[in-house]
N, C-alpha and C positions, 0 to 999 in steps of 0.2 A: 838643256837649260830652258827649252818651251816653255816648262812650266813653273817657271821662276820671271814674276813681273817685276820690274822697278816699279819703286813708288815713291811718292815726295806727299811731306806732310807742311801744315803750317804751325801755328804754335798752339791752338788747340787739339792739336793730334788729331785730325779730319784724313785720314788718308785715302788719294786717288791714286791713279794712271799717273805716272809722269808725264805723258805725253799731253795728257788731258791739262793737266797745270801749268805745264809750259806754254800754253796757249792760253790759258787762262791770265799769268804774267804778262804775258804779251798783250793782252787787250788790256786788263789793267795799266798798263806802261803809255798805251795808245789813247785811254781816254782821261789821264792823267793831265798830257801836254795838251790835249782840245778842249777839256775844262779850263784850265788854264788860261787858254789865248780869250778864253770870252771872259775873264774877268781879267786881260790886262795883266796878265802875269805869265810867267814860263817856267817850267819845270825844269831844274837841272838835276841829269841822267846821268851825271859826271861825279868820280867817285873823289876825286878830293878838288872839288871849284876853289877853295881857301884855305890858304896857304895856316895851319894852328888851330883851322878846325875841322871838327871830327867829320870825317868823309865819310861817303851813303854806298853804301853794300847792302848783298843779299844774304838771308840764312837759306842755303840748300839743305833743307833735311830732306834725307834718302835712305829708304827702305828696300829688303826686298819680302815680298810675298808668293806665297801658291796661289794657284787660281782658286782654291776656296776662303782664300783670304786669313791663311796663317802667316803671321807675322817671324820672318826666321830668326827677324834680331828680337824677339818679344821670348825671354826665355821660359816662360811660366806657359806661353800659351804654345810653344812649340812642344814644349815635352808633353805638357798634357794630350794636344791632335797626333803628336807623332808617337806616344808611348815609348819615347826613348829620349833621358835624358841626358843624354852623352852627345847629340846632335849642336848644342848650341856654341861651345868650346871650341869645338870644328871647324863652323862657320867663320865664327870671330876669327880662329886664324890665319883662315882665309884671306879675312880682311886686314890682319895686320902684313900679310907675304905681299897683298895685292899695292899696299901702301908704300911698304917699303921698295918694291919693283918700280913702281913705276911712279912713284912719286914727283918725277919729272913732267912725267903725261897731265897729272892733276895743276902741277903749278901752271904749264900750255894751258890749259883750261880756261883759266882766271886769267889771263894776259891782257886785259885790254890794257889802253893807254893810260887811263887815271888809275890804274891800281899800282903802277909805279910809285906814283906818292902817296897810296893811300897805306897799303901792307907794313904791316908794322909800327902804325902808329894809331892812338887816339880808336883803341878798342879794337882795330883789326886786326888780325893774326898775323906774323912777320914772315916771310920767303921761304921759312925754312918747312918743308912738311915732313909733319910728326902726327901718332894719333894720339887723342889724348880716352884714356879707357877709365879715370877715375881709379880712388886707392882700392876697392872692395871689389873691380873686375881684373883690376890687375893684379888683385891677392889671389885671386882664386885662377889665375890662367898661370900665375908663378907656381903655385901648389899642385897644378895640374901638371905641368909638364917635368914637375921631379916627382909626380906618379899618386897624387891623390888623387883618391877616385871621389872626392864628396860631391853633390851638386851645387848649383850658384845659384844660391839665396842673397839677392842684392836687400841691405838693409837698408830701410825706408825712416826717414827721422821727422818727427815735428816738431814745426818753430814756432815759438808763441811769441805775438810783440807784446804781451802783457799790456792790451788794452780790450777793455770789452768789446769796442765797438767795433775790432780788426779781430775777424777767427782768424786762429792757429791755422798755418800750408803744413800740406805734404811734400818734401822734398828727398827727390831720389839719390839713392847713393851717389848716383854717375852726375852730379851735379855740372854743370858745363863751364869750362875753363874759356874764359873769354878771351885768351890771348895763345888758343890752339887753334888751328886751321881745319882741324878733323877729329872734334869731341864726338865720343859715343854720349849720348843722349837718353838713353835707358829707349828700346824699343827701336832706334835711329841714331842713324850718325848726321851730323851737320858740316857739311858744308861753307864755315864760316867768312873763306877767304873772295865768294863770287863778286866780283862790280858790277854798282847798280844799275850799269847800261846796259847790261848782257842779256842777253837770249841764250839760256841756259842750257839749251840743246846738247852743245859739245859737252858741258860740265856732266850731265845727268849720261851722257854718250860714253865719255873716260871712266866714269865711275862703273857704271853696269858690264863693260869692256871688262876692264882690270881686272873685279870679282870672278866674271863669267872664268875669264883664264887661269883665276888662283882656283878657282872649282874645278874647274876640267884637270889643273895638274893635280891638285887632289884623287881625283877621282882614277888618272889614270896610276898612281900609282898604288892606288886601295886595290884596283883590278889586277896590276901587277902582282898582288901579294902579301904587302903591308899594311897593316890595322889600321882602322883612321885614327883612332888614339895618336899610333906612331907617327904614323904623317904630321897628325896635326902639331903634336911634341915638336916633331923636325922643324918643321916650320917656324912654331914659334923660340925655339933655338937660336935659329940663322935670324930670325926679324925680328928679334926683341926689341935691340937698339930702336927701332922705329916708335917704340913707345915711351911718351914722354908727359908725365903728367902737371911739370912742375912752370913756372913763371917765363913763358914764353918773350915775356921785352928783356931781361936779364941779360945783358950785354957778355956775362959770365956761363948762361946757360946757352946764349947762340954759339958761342964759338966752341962751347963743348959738342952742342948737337953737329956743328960742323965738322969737326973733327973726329967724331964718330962716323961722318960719313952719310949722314940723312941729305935729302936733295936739298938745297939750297943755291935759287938761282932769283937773282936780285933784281935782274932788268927780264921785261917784257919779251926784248927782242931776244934775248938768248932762253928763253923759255919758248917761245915760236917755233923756234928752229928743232925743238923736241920731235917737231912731227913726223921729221924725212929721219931718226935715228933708226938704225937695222931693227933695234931689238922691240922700237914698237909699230915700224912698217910690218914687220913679222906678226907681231898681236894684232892687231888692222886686221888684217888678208887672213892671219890664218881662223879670226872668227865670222869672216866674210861682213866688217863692218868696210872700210874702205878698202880701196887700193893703194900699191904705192905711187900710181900717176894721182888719185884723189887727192894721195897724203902732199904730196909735191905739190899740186894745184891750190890745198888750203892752206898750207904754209905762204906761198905767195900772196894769197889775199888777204890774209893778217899781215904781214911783212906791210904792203902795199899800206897797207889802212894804217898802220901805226906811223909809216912815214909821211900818208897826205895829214894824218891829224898835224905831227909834229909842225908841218910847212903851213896849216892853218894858222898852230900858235906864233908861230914865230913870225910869223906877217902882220898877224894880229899886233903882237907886241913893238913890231916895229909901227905899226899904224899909232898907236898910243903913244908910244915915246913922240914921233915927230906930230900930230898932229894935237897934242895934248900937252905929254910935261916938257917939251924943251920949248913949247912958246910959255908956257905958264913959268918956269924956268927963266927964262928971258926977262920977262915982264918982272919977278922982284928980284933982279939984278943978279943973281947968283950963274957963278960958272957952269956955262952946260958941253966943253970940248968931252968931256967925259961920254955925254947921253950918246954923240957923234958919232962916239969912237964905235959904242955899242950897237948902235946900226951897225955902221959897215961892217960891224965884226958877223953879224946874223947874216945879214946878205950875201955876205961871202962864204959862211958854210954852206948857208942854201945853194946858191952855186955849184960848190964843192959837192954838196949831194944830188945835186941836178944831174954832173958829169962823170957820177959813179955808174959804173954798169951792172956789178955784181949787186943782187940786191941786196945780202947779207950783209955784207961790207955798207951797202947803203946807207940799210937800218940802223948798222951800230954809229955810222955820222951821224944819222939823224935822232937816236939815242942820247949821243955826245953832246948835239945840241939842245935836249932837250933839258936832261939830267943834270948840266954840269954848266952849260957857256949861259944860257938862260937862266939857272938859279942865280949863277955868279951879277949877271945883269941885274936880276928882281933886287940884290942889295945896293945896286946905285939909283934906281927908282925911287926904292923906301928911302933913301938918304936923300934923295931931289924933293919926298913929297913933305920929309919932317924941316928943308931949309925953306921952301915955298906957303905965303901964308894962308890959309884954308880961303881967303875971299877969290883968289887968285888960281887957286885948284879946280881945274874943272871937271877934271873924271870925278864917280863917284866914291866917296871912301867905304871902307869895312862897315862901319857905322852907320853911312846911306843905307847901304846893303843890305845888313842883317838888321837893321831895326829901324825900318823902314816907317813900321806905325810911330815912332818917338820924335820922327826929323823929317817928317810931313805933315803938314797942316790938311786935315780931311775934313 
């Protein structure tokens, strides 16, 4: 596999090094929030800051290439350098085995803390991973493995807005389903589910992982004896279910992908915990990317991290409530035993997870209190901020907030 580089492109199809552009993210990221603080502003890195609107994510598009920079998801340009148009089929089902395996590894990937509220709503792809291959890659990989042998010619269509002054796009078959996690992209797959505070490292790490491992079983079993045709047929067999082209919010299509059996893991902390599983400490070790003292060691410090954020917010929100709306609260008469209650009810989980030892157990307290005892709270907030009259409010509203030029006099 030396000779097989990850690559990550952006929406111009520029493609580098992974390596190279993760570093490049990261200073972008770096000189975002120092720009920022000199004009009196700050960058939020947080993938859902409000509560109904659309949360900030990344697109991972991710390739792989040879080191003379053939493209292996590019099917035009692979058959043509490789003289063999049976190569690209192969590949793909590589990447549908590689999805379906370990589709758990990929959701760990994307775990930080705001993508709990972010996944699944307001244009981000929901928990469940599936890939999405578009109707004309997935006609032709259905037709392949009950034994046509045609090549894949992806059809290319133009849209005209019928106005002179906007030319006619080309748009490719594999046009990309905005509410899939893992669209092929004609040339790339994307990545849609990463949070925008991430250091994409581990994401571009699972991804070239999992493939590297769907190729080697490929490979050793074409060595063993079996055609890659067969293989690949076999393969895409067993992990078809994985492929899903259709309306990923569809409350009707989640619970069918669920009950087909694709991963679907809804909270952060139990995607974490992916890391220490046998079957991918075994993928780890046996491609010499970690260990299993690694895998145990980075599981801890996600674990750790998603529970100091958790005790961040929840401090946070206890500082707001007493310091803000139960005097503002107070001040136009309205009952606040309620706001009270809700303190002590925060402080006493925090407690409760202070005095946990297990960390797993920790995390799911501190999950509990993030997902469930705090949403439940935010609705007695909103109900204190709409009986309290806006002269008397002193946190800032939605309205401060996001439209900040309209309710400041500059």
């Amino acid at each position: 596999m030396s000779k097989y580089l990850p690559y990550l492109c952006h929406q111009y199809f520029f493609f580098l090094q992974v390596t190279t552009q993760i570093d490049q993210n990261l200073v972008v990221m770096q000189i975002m929030e120092e720009i920022a603080i000199k004009h009196g502003l700050s960058v939020l890195l947080q993938e859902k800051p409000f509560q109904g609107v659309n949360g900030s994510g990344k697109h991972n598009n991710w390739s792989l290439g040879t080191e003379d920079g053939t493209n292996l998801f590019n099917v035009g340009q692979l058959a043509e350098r490789s003289g063999n148009p049976d190569i690209f089929p192969i590949i793909i089902a590589a990447v549908v085995k590689a999805v379906d395996v370990y589709g758990d590894l990929m959701r760990l990937s994307i775990a930080t803390p705001g993508n709990d509220f972010r996944l699944g709503a307001c244009e981000a792809p929901p928990a469940i991973i599936s890939v999405y291959l578009g109707t004309d890659l997935t006609n032709y990989l259905d037709a392949y493995r009950h034994g046509n042998n045609e090549s894949y010619n992806p059809i290319v269509k133009t849209v005209s807005f019928g106005a002179s002054a906007v030319p006619p796009i080309t748009v490719p078959s594999e046009d990309r389903n905005r509410t899939s996690p893992f669209p092929f992209g004609g040339h790339r797959f994307e990545f849609r589910a990463v949070g925008s505070s991430q250091n994409v490292s581990l994401v571009n790490t699972v991804l070239s992982s999992i493939s590297a491992k769907a190729f080697k079983d490929f490979a050793d079993l074409i060595e063993a004896g079996k055609s890659p045709r067969e293989v690949a047929k076999d393969a895409l067999n067993k992990h078809w279910k994985v492929i899903f082209n259709g309306n990923g919010y569809d409350p009707a299509n989640q619970a069918m992908l669920t009950e087909n059996g694709l991963w679907r893991i809804d909270s952060g902390v139990e995607a974490i915990t992916a890391y220490t599983k046998p079957k991918n400490v075994q993928l780890f070790e046996e491609l010499g990317v970690l260990t299993s003292e690694e895998c145990s060691a980075r599981q801890t410090v996600l674990l750790n991290h998603y529970i100091g954020t958790v005790e961040i917010e929840a401090l946070s929100m206890v500082e707001m409530i007493n310091g803000h709306i139960i005097p503002s609260v107070k001040a136009a008469g309205v009952d606040f035993k309620e706001l009270v209650d809700a303190v002590a009810t925060i402080r006493s989980d925090l407690t409760a997870i202070h005095h946990t030892v297990d960390l797993v157990e920790k995390a799911n307290k501190a999950r509990t209190l993030r997902l469930e005892t705090m949403i439940a709270i935010r609705s007695v907030t909103d109900a204190a901020e709409d009986a309290v009259p806006a002269n008397l409010w002193t946190l800032p509203t939605y309205k401060d907030l996001l439209f900040l030029d309209q309710t400041t006099l500059l």
